[in-house]
C-alpha positions, 0 to 999 in steps of 0.5 A: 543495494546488491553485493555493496552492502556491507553486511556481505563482507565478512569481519566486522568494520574497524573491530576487525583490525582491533582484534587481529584480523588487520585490513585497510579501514576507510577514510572516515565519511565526511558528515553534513552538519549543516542538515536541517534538524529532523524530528526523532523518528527512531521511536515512532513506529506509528510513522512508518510510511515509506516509498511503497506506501502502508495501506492505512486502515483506522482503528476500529471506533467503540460502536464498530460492528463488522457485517454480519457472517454470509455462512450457512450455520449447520442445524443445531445437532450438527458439528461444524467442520474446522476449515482445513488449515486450522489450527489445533487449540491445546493439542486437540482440534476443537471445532471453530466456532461461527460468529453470530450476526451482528456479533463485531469484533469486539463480540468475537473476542469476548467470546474467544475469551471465554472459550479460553477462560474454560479451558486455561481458566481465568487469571492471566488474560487481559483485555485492552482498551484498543480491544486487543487480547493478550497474554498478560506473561512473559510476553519480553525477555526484559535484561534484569537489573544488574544488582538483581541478576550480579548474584546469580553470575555463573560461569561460562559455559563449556561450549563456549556460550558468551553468556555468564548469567544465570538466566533461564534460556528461551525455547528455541522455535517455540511456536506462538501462543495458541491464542495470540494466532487464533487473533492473529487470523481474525485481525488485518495486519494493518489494525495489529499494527496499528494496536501495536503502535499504541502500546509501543507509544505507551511503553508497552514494549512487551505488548507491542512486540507481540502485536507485531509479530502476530502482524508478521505472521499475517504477512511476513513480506511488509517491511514496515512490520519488522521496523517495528518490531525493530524499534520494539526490540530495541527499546527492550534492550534487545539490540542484535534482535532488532538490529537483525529485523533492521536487515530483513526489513531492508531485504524486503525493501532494499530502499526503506530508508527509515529501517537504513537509518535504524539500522545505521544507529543500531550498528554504532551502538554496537560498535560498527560505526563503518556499517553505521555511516554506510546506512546513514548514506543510504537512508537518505533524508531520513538520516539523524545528523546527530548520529551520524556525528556520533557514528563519525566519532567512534569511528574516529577513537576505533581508529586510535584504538587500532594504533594503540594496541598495535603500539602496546600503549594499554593507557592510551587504548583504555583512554581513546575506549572510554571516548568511544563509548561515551560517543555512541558505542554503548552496547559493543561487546567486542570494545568491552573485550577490548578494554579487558584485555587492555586491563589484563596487559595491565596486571588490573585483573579484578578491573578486567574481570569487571569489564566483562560483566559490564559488556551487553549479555548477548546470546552466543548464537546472535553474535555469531550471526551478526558479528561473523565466526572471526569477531566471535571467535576473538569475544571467545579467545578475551572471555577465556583470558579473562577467565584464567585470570579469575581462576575459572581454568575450566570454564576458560578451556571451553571458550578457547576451544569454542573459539578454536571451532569457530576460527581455526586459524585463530593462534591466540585461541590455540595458546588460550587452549593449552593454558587453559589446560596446563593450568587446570591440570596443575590446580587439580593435581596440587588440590590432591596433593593438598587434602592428602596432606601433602603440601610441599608437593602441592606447593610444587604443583601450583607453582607449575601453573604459575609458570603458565601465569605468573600473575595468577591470584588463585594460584598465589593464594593457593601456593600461600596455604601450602608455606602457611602449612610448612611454617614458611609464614613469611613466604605465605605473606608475600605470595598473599600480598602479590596475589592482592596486588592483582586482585584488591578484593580477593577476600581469601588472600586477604583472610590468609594473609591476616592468618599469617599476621596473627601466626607472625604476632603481628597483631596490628597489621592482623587488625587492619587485615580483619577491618577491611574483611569484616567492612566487605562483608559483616557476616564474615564469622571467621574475619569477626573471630580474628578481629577481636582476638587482634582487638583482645591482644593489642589490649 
């Protein structure tokens, strides 16, 4: 491997192009279709043998029985002394406590349960059939359903995090549960992964995670446990954790072929199919043909990306984006910020605004980790531009200036900060001038801002209240109806607009206004009010 592994440059494959950062892509890897056909060993962790060799060990049979304990056991009045590396249960040292003659491993965890039973109390401990004990709780941080977590959108956060979902953030080094390490030390590593095997074979993602972790911390230098965990996490949609195992396990074993050609899969759901095919050469024949015709199509459509934005072609770009994705480039952030810039180019801001919060919520710090501080830095430099365009002025200014630390040579990041700015201090300075009762000075305010954005829907529909308070009825409407053409579902344009209709006496086109509003949202009590007044005059 050495200094050829691509993980080594900086940037990130043809996305690096796309994104402004322009370097000469290679030919792209020509693929043997011809390759016999091999069983999916992606999903099989259980199947883990490499050149190395894992040393096997055969699950535990119902009637084992360890031998017994060669220990002196104190007299009964005496304490036994803890070993010198214990760990300490619940933040005070309790002594360990020396299994019975006899006893086996299915007795020691009996008894380990009902020590943890009297001091958490019983209700969230499981007992698995392999003989395992869990923690039956947040054992994955599963991704929610989009309907389940589209209510709870938030904004960007003003440090520049590429999350936008209202989610509870993981503790940060958090160490593992207390019980989970004390089995961990009574268990071979090779039996926790084993047990591990079978609950990922079951769809137990969650569970087998934990087992390999507890693995891992029994000998962190096998490289087959993080493979594991790498299939694990990926089944979970953790991508960029799994594909980071992926590198660690090959930095253990620089010839683990199995974890090059995850890895090589990883990388083109990603949106790196450069780095893709790089692994798929070094896996060797454990690589999928079928991926690797994947990996070569996506590159080939990042090619004809990179050209058609270089020619400003936006229709063609969204074209040759659509094709990468569905070959393989499901999960890429920086193609879903791709396509949202394509969108904004295109006055579709509402379809922009969309794209991406359909992209993968990623962890800011992943990414950075894993795409590089230039590529994170552009995700940042479309989030801002994005969020300019939904009238989040606040929230974009700090993804421009999280961009601007990243990648200060980044001229798109600059301009995105002085926007960003210029444009919230023209929102707050007529919003005042607004409750003051001053519209002809607020109306001059946002139209400051829209000289920065002349395509900017809250701007529009701002300025459109201000000509509805002077009587200025006509110009409220077409401020309203420029702002719709950006953003069909603003649903206060289209309120406002219907206001002006009523205002106007055209009650007909007031109606088709309020039908619209009251079909998107039926408790719309102002929209209803309307509606039947259009419905009692054209009567």
């Amino acid at each position: 491997m050495g200094d050829c592994s691509p993980e080594r440059r900086s940037g990130c494959g043809l996305l690096g192009a796309v994104f402004g950062r322009p370097r000469k892509s290679p030919s792209p890897t020509p693929v043997q279709t011809s390759k016999v056909q091999r069983p999916n060993v992606e999903n099989d962790p259980s199947n883990n043998d490499h050149t190395q060799g894992d040393r096997v060990i055969p699950r535990p049979g119902p009637n084992y029985k360890s031998q017994p304990a060669r220990q002196h056991h104190p007299p009964p009045t005496a304490t036994a002394t803890p070993p010198r590396n214990a760990e300490p249960m619940h933040g005070h040292v309790q002594p360990r406590k020396v299994p019975l003659p006899g006893m086996g491993l299915s007795g020691e965890l009996d008894t380990m349960i009902k020590d943890h039973q009297r001091t958490k109390g019983a209700g969230n401990l499981v007992r698995a059939s392999s003989g395992n004990v869990m923690l039956h709780s947040n054992l994955g941080n599963l991704r929610q359903p989009h309907d389940a977590i589209a209510s709870n959108e938030q904004t960007l956060a003003v440090n520049g995090n590429f999350s936008r979902r209202n989610e509870v953030p993981a503790k940060k080094n958090e160490k593992p549960d207390v019980f989970c390490r004390a089995l961990s030390t009574r268990m071979d590593p090779e039996e926790l992964k084993i047990l591990g095997n079978e609950h990922y074979k079951n769809g137990s993602f969650a569970e087998a995670l934990s087992l390999y972790e507890a693995a891992i911390s029994v000998d962190p230098n096998k490289a087959s446990y993080r493979s594991n965990k790498s299939a694990a996490l990926t089944a979970m949609g953790k991508l960029l954790e799994a594909a980071l195992e992926c590198r660690e396990a090959i930095r253990i074993d620089p010839y683990y072929q199995r974890a090059h050609n995850r890895l090589a899969t990883l990388y083109v759901r990603l949106g790196d199919p450069e780095k893709g095919l790089y692994h798929f050469k070094q896996a060797g024949p454990d690589a999928d043909p079928d991926a690797m015709n994947r990996a070569a199509k996506v590159q080939n459509h990042l090619n004809k990306c990179t050209e058609a934005k270089r020619q400003h072609d936006w229709t063609t770009l969204l074209k040759e984006i659509a094709l990468a994705t569905s070959a393989g480039a499901d999960s890429a952030p920086l193609i879903f910020a791709l396509k949202a810039e394509a969108l904004l180019k295109l006055n579709r801001h509402q379809e922009a605004v969309q794209a991406m919060a359909d992209g993968p919520d990623f962890d800011s710090e992943e990414c950075i980790k894993f795409f590089g501080p230039i590529a994170s830095a552009s995700l940042l430099v479309m989030q801002a531009q994005v969020g300019i365009a939904e009238g989040r002025f606040d929230d974009a200014w700090g993804a421009a200036e999280g961009a601007c630390r990243l990648d200060p040579n980044n001229k798109e990041a600059s301009s995105a900060t002085r926007r960003a700015r210029a444009l919230s201090a023209a929102r707050s300075k007529g919003n005042d001038h607004f409750k003051a009762g001053r519209y002809e000075e607020a109306r001059g305010a946002y139209g400051e801002g829209l000289e920065h954005a002349p395509y900017n829907a809250l701007l529009l529909c701002n300025r459109a209240a201000c000509e509805a308070k002077l009587n200025h009825y006509n110009k409220a409407v077409d401020d309203c109806n420029a702002a719709l053409s950006i953003r069909p579902g603003y649903s206060k344009a289209r309120l406002r607009r219907a206001d002006c209709y009523a205002k106007m006496g055209n009650w007909g086109a007031c109606l088709q206004d309020c039908q619209v509003l009251v079909k998107e949202n039926p408790n719309d009590g102002e929209a209803a009010k309307l509606l039947d007044e259009a419905k009692s005059r054209l009567e």
